[in-house]
C-alpha positions in Angstrom: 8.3 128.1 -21.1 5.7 125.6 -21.5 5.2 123.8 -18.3 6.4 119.3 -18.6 4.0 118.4 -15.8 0.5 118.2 -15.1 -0.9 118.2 -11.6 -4.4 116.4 -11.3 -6.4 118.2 -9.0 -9.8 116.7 -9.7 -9.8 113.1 -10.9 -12.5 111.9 -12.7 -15.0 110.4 -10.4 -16.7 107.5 -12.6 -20.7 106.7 -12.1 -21.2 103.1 -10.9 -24.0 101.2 -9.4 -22.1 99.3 -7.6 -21.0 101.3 -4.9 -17.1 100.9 -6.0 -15.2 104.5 -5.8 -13.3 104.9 -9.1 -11.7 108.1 -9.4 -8.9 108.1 -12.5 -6.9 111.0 -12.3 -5.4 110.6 -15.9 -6.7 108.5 -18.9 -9.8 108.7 -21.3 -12.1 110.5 -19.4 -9.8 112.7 -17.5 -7.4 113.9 -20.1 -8.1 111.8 -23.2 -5.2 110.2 -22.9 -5.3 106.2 -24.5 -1.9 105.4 -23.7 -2.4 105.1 -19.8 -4.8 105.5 -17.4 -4.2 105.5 -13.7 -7.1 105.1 -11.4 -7.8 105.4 -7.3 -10.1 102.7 -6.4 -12.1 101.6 -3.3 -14.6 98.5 -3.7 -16.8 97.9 -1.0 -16.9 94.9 1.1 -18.6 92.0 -0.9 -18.4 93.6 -4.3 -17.4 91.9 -7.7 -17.3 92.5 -11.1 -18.2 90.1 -14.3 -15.7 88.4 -15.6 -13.8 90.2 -18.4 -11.1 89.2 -21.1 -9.9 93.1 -22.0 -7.4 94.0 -24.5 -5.0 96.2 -22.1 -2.0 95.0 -19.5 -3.5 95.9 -16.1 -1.7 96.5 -12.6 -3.2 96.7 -9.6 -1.7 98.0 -6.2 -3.4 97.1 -2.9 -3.1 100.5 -0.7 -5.4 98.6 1.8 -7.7 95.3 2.8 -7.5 92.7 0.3 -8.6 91.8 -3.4 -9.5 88.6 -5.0 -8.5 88.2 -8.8 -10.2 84.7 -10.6 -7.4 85.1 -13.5 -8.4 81.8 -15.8 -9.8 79.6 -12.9 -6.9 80.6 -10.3 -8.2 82.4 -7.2 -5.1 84.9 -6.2 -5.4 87.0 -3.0 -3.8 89.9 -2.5 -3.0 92.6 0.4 -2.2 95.3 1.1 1.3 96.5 0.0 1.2 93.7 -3.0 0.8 94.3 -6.9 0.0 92.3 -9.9 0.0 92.6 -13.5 -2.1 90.6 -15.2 -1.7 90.5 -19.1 -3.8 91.6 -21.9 -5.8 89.2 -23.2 -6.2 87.2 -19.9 -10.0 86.3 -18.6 -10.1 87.6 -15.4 -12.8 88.5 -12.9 -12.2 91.0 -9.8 -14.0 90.6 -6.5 -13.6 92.1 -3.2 -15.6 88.5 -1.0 -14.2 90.4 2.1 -15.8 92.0 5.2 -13.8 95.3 4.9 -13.1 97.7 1.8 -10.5 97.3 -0.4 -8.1 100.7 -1.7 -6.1 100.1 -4.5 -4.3 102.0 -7.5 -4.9 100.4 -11.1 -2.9 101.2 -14.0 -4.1 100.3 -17.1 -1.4 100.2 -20.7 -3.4 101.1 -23.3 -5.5 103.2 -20.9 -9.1 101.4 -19.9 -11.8 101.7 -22.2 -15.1 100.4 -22.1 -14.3 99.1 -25.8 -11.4 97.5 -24.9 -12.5 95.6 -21.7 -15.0 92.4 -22.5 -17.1 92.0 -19.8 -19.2 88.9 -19.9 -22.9 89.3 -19.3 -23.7 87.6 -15.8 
């Protein structure tokens, strides 16, 4: 009988330069799946990313600290224990302006791509 569950064991762990942990435990690099992907973050204190317009539905859970979202000139806070999706096709820009890391789940439909997620040069 052919098993109907997969356990992920060893996610991913994505290079950055950042110092932000990304570890996705199923999408494009893990499994090759472009559906989803499903990703264990932790951005340092102080970190951000360029602003990006990308071409998947995102949702972000805040496991701990707190995350800033710029989503079209709106600054949006969350903590932890909050989510957000923020739709395809939406400029947004993700910062962590805090003193204290920041954990979070992010699930991505389609699954992230670096083709798919428009980062602005800074």
């Amino acid at each position: 009988m052919d098993k109907k569950y997969t356990i992920q064991k060893s996610p991913f762990v994505v290079p950055t330069t950042d110092g932000k942990l990304i570890e996705e435990h199923f999408g494009n690099a893990t499994d090759k799946n472009s559906d989803v992907s499903i990703a264990h973050m932790i951005a340092p204190p102080n970190w951000k990313e360029p602003f990006q317009t990308p071409k998947f539905d995102e949702y972000t859970y805040i496991i701990k600290g707190k995350k800033q979202f710029i989503i079209n000139d709106e600054v949006v806070v969350l903590e932890a224990g909050q989510s957000i999706k923020i739709e395809k096709n939406t400029r947004v820009q993700y910062s962590n302006p805090f003193d204290t890391e920041c954990e979070y789940l992010a699930v991505c439909l389609p699954a992230f791509s670096i083709d798919l997620v428009n980062r602005e040069e800074e």
